[in-house]
C-alpha positions as CSV (number, residue, x, y, z in Angstrom):
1,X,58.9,66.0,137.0
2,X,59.6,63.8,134.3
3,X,62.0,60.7,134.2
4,X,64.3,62.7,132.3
5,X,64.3,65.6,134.1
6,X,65.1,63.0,137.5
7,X,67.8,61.3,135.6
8,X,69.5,64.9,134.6
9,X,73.0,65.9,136.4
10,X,72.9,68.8,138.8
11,X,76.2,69.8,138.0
12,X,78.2,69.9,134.5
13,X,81.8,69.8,133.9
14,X,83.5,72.5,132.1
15,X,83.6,70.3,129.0
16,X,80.2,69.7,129.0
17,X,79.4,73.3,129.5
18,X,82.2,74.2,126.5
19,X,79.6,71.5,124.1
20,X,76.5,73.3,125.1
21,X,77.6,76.6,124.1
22,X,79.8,75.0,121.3
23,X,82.3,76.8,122.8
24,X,86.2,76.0,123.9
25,X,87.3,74.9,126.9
26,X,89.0,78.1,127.5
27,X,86.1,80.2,127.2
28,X,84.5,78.4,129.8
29,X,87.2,79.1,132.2
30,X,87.3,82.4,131.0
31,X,83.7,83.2,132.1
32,X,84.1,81.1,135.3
33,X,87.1,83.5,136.3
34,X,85.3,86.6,135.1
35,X,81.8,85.2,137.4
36,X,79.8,85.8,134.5
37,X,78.8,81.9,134.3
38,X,77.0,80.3,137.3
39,X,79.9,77.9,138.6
40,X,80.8,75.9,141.8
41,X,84.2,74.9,142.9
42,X,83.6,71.5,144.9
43,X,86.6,69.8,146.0
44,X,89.0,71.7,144.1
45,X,87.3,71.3,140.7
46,X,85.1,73.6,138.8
47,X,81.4,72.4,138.2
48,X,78.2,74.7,136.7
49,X,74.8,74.0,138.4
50,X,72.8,72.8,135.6
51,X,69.5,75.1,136.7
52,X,71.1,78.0,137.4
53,X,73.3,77.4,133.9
54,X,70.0,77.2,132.1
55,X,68.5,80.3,133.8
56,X,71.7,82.1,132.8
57,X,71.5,80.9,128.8
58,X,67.5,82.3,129.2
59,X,68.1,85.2,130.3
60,X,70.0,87.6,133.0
61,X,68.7,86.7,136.3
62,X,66.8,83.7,135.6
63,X,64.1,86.3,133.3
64,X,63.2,84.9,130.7
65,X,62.8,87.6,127.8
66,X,59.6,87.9,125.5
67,X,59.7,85.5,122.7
68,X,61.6,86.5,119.5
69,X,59.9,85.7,116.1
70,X,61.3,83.1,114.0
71,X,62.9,85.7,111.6
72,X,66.6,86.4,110.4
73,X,67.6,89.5,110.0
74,X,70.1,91.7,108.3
75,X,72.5,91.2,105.4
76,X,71.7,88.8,102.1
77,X,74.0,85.8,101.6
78,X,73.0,83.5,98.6
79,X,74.4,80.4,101.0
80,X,72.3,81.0,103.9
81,X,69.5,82.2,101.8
82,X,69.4,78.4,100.2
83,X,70.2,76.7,103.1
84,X,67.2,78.7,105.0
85,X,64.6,77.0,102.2
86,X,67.0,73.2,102.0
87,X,66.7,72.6,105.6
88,X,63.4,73.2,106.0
89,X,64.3,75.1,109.0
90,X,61.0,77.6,108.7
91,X,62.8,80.8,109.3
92,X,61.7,83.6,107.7
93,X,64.1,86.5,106.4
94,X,64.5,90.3,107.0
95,X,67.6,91.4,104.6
96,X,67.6,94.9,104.9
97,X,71.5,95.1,105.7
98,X,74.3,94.4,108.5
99,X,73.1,98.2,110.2
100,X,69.2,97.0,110.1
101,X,69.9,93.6,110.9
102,X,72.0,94.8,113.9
103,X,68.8,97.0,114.9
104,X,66.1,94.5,114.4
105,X,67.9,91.9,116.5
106,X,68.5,94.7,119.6
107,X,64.8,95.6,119.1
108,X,63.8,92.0,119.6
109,X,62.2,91.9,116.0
110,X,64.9,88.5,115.1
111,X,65.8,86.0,116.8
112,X,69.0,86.1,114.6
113,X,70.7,88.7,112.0
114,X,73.8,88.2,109.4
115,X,75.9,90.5,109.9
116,X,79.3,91.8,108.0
117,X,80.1,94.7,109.7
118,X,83.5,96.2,108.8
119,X,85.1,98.0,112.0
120,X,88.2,99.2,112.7
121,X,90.0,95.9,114.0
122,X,88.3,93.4,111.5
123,X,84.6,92.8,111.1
124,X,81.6,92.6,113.2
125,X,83.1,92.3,116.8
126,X,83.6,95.5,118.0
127,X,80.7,96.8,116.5
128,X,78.3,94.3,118.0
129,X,79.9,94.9,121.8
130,X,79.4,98.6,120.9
131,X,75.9,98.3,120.4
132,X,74.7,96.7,123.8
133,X,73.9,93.6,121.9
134,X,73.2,91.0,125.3
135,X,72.2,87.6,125.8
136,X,73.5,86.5,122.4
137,X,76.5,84.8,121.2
138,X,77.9,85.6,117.4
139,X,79.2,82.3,115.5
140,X,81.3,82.3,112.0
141,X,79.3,81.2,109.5
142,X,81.7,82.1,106.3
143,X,84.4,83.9,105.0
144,X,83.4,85.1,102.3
145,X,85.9,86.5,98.6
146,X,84.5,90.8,98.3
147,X,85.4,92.7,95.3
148,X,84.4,94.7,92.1
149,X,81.9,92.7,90.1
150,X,82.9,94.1,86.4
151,X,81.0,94.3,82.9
152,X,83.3,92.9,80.0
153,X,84.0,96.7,79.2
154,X,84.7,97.6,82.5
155,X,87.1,94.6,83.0
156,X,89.9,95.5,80.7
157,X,90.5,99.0,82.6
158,X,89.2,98.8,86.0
159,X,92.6,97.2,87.9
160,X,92.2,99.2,90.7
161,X,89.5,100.9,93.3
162,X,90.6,104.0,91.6
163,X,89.9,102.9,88.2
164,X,86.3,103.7,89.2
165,X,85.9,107.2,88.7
166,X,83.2,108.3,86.2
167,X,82.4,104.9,86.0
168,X,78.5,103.6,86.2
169,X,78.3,102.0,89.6
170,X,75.8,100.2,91.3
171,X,75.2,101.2,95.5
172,X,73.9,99.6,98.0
173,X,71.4,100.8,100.7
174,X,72.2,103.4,103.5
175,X,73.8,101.0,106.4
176,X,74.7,97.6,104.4
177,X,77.9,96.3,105.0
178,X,78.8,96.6,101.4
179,X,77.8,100.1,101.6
180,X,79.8,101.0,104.5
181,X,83.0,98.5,103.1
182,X,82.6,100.6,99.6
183,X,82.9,104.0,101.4
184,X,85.9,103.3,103.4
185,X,87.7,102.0,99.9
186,X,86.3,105.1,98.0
187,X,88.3,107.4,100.5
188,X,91.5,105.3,100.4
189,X,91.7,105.8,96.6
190,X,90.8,109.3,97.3
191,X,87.4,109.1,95.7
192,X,84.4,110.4,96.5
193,X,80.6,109.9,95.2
194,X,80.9,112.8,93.2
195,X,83.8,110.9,91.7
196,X,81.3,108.6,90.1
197,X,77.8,107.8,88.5
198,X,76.1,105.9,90.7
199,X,72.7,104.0,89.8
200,X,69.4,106.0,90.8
201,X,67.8,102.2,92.1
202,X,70.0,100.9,94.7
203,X,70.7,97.3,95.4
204,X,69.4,96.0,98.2
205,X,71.1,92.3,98.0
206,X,73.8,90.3,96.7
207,X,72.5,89.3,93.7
208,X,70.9,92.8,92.7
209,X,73.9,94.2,92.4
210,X,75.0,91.8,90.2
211,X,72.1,92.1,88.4
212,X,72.4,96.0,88.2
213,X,75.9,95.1,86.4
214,X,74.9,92.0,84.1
215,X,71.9,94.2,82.6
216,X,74.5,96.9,81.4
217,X,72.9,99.0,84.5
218,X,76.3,99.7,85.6
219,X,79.6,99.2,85.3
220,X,80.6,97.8,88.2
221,X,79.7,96.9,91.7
222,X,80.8,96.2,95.0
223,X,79.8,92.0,95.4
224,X,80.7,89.1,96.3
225,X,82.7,86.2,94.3
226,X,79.4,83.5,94.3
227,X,77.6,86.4,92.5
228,X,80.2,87.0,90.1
229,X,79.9,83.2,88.9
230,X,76.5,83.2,88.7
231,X,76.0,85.8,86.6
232,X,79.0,85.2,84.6
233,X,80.8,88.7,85.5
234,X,84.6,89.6,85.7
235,X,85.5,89.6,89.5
236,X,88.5,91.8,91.0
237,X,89.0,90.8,94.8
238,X,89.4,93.2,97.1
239,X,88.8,91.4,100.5
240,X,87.6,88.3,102.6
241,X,85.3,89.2,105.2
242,X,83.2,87.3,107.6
243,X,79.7,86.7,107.7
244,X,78.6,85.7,110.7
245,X,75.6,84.8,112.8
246,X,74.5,86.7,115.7
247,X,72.3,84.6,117.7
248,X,70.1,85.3,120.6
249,X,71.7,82.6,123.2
250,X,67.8,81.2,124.2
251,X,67.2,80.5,120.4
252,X,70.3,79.0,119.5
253,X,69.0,76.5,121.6
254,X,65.6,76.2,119.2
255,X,64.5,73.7,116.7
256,X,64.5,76.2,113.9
257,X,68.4,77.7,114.5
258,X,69.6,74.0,115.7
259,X,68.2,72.3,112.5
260,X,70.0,75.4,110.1
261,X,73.1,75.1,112.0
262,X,73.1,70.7,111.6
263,X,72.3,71.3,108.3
264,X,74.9,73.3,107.9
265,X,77.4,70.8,108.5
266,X,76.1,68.0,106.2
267,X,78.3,67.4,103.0
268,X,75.0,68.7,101.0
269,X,75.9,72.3,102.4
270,X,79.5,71.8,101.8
271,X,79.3,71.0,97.6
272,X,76.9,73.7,97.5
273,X,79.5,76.5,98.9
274,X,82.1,75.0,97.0
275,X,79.8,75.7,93.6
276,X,78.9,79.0,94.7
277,X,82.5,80.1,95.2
278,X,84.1,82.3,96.7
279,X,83.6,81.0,100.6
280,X,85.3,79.6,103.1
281,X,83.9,77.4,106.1
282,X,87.0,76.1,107.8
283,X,85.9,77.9,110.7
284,X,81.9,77.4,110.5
285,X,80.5,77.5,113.8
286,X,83.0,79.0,115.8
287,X,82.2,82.0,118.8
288,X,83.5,84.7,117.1
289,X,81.9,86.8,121.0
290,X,79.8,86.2,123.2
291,X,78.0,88.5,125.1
292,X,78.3,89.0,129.1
């Protein structure tokens, strides 16, 4: 055993607890109350054996489950995409979509996926705890401006979601969140796909949708603000959605998802967003769930 490891506390307090899993207080008492956090009470006060907490954060039962590879999954963010290659973080991607993403991460093909899931009672949440996702806690990492990226002919008559019909327009692959955000708005205006002409090649990130529309591909498509500035498009908000993080709650833990995250918070990070557009991180790195 190593001096450290003689020198470390057999018991944590709930605060400490709360700062390991970057989590409130409340949450901690929350778990303790539910028993599904290894926990003491000792004299009246609540304390978490520090082995049996670590056991718990590798796995259920103290098992320790096969390695994940050092790959992000799921949906394209321009952000994340830089901050992956600024940090120096050496993850790889996988952006194939929220609905793949979800998959890969369940699968244990990613350690991590991006998700922005829309559901019936906001985004991502209820979807994730639907799909048996365990051992894994998901974080905020922005809220991000959704809309109608336009062409400069499109813009002067395309006010609306209905404005759309038999208009060019740019989709997104089966299972994307934009895909499945897109659909929902199509039936609320009482649209359909038939209603529209819609781009043989689909776009399968951010910035190919954009593309799709500022090469007179299409007329317009569904995007996000930061890809509207870049390529100089007319932008017509239509909603903010989170992106967020879902983490396996081992490899948060890891070099590579630690030294994103830190990063993450450095004022670097921060002027880049704000020259993107369109995102907000007032609540970066907040537990948006975490699993039981």
């Amino acid at each position: 055993m190593s001096e450290a490891e003689k020198n470390d506390p057999l018991f944590l307090t709930t605060k400490e607890v709360a700062d390991l899993l970057r989590v409130k207080e409340r949450k901690v008492y929350d778990l303790a109350a539910a028993n599904e956090i290894p926990h003491r009470r000792i004299t009246g006060k609540l304390l978490f054996p520090a082995q049996a907490l670590r056991s718990w954060i590798d796995g259920e039962n103290g098992v320790v489950a096969p390695d994940r590879p050092n790959v992000l999954a799921g949906s394209h963010d321009p952000l994340l995409d830089w901050a992956i290659r600024a940090s120096g973080c050496g993850l790889a991607t996988l952006c194939n979509g929220s609905r793949d993403g979800l998959e890969q991460f369940n699968a244990g093909s990613a350690l991590a996926a991006g998700l922005h899931l829309p559901g019936e009672d906001g985004w991502n949440v209820s979807t994730v705890s639907d799909s048996g996702s365990s051992n894994c806690v998901l974080i905020n990492w922005a809220v991000r401006k959704r809309g109608l990226l336009l062409s400069p002919e499109a813009a002067s008559s395309v006010k609306t979601v209905p404005d759309l019909k038999g208009r060019r327009v740019a989709q997104r692959q089966p299972g994307a969140g934009a895909a499945l955000l897109f659909e929902r708005l199509l039936t609320e205006a009482g649209l359909g796909e038939d209603d529209l002409t819609l781009c043989k090649d689909r776009a399968h990130t951010e910035s190919d949708a954009a593309a799709a529309v500022a090469t007179g591909e299409a007329d317009a498509a569904l995007g996000i603000e930061a890809m509207a500035r870049r390529f100089k498009l007319s932008f017509l908000p239509l909603a903010d959605e989170n992106f967020d993080l879902l983490i396996d709650r081992r490899c948060y833990f890891t070099a590579p998802v630690q030294q994103l995250l830190s990063f993450a918070r450095t004022p670097e990070f921060h002027e880049k967003a704000a020259a993107l557009g369109g995102y907000d991180l007032a609540d970066f790195g907040s537990v948006r769930w975490l699993s039981d």
